[in-house]
C-alpha positions as CSV (number, residue, x, y, z in Angstrom):
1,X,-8.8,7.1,-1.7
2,X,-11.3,9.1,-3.6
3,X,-14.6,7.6,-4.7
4,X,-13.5,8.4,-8.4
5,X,-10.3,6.0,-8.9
6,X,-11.0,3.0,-9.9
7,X,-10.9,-0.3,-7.4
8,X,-7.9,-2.0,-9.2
9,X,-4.6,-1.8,-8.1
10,X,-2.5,1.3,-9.2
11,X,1.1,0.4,-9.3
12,X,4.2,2.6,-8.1
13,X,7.6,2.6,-7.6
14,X,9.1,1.6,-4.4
15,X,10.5,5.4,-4.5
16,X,7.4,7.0,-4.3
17,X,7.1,9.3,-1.1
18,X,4.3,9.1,0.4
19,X,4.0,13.1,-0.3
20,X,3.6,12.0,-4.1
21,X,1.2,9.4,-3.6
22,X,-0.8,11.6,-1.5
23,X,-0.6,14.3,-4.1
24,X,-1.3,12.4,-7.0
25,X,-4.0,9.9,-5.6
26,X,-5.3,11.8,-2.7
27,X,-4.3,8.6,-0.7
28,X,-3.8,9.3,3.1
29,X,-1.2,7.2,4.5
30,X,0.2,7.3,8.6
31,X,3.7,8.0,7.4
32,X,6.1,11.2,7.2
33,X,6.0,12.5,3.5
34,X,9.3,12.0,2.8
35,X,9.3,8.2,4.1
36,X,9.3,6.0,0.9
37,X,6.4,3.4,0.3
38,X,9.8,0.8,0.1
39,X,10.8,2.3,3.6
40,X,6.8,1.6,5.0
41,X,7.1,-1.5,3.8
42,X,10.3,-2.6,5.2
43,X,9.6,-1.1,8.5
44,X,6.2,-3.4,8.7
45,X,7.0,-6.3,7.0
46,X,10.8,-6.6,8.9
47,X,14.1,-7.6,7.4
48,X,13.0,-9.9,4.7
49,X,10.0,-8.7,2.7
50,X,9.2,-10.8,-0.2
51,X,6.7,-10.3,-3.5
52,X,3.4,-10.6,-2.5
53,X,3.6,-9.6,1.0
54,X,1.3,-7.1,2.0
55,X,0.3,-4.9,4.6
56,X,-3.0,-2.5,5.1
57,X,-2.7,1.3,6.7
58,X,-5.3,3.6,6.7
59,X,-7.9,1.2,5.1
60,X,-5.2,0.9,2.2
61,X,-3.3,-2.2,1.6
62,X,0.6,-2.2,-0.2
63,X,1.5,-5.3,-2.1
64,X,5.2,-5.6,-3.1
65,X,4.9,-6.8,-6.6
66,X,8.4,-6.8,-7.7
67,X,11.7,-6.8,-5.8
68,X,15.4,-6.3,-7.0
69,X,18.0,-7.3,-4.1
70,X,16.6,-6.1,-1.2
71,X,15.2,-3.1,-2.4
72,X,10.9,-2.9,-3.6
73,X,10.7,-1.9,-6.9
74,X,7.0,-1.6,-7.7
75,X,4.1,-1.8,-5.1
76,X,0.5,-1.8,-6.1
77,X,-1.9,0.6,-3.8
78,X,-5.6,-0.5,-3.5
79,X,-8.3,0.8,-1.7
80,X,-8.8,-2.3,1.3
81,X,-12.7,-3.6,1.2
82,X,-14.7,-3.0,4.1
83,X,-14.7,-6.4,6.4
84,X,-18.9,-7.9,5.5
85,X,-20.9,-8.2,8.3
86,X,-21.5,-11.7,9.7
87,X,-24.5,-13.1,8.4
88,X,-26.8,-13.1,11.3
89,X,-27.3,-17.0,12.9
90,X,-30.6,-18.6,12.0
């Protein structure tokens, strides 16, 4: 994700290829373009994803926010914070 969006969620459709994203947000995700950020989702999570379930690809993570049926209706897209660094043992 480039260094000029902002660190909050941004929120898209379940529909979103990952073509669009890509094009839009410059965000790099290990998918085929044409494979839906529902489809990635599904394919991670399994046969029952549910609203707040998440996953993180790429140093991205995917939040379902909202679900209707079966089908993910809006997922928010935020860059993943780098893991801290132990603090050293006195």
């Amino acid at each position: 994700m480039p260094d000029g969006l902002p660190h909050v969620p941004l929120r898209l459709k379940g529909t979103t290829t990952v073509e669009n994203e890509r094009n839009s947000y410059d965000i790099q995700l290990d998918a085929d373009d044409n494979t839906t950020l529902d489809t990635i989702l599904h394919q991670e999570l399994g046969n029952e994803p549910a609203v707040d379930n998440s996953i993180v690809l790429n140093g991205i993570t995917l939040q379902i926010c909202e679900m209707v049926g079966r089908r993910i209706a809006t997922v928010a897209i935020l860059q993943t914070p780098p893991r801290a660094a132990a603090d050293p043992l006195p």
